[in-house]
C-alpha positions as CSV (number, residue, x, y, z in Angstrom):
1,X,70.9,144.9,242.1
2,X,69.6,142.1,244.4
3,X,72.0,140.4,246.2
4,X,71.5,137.9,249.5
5,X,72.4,139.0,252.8
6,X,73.0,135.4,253.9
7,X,73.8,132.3,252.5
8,X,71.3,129.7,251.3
9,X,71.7,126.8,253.4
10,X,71.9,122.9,252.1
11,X,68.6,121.9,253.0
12,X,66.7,125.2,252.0
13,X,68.4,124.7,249.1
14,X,67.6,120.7,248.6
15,X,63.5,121.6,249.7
16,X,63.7,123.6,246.6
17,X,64.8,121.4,244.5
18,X,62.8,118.8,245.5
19,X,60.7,119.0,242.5
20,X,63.4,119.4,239.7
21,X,63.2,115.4,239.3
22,X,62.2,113.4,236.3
23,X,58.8,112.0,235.4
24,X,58.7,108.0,235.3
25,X,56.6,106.8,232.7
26,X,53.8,103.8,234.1
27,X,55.5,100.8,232.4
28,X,54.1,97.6,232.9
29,X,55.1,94.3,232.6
30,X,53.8,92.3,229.3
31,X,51.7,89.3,230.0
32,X,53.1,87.0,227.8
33,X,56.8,87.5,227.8
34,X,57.0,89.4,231.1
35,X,59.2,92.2,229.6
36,X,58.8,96.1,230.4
37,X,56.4,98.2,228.4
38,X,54.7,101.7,228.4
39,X,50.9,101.1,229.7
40,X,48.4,101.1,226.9
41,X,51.0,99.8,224.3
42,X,51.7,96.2,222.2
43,X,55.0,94.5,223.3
44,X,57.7,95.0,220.8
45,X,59.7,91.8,222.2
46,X,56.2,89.5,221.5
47,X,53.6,91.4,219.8
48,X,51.6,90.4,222.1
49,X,47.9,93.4,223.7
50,X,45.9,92.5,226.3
51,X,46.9,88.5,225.6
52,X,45.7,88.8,222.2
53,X,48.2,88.4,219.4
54,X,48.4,91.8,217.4
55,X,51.3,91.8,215.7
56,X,52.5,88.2,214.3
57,X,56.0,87.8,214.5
58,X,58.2,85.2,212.3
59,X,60.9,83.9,214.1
């Protein structure tokens, strides 16, 4: 059975797990309302693509 002759230190140990982090999705801001959306997407808060009104909301 493998076991480790010494003990892995903090920062071998933190090098390692440099990569175990999450993804961030590319969110944009909307260019109406100014709110936070995933690229390539309509606004949910305005309706609102590439300053063209896509979905009409009735408020």
């Amino acid at each position: 059975m493998a076991v480790p002759k010494r003990r892995t230190g903090k920062t071998r140990k933190r090098k390692r797990r440099t990569h175990f982090k999450l993804k961030v999705e590319g969110l944009t801001t909307c260019s109406n309302c100014g709110t936070l959306i995933p690229s390539h997407t309509v606004c949910p808060e305005c309706g609102f693509y590439k300053g063209e009104e896509v979905i009409v909301k009735n408020n």
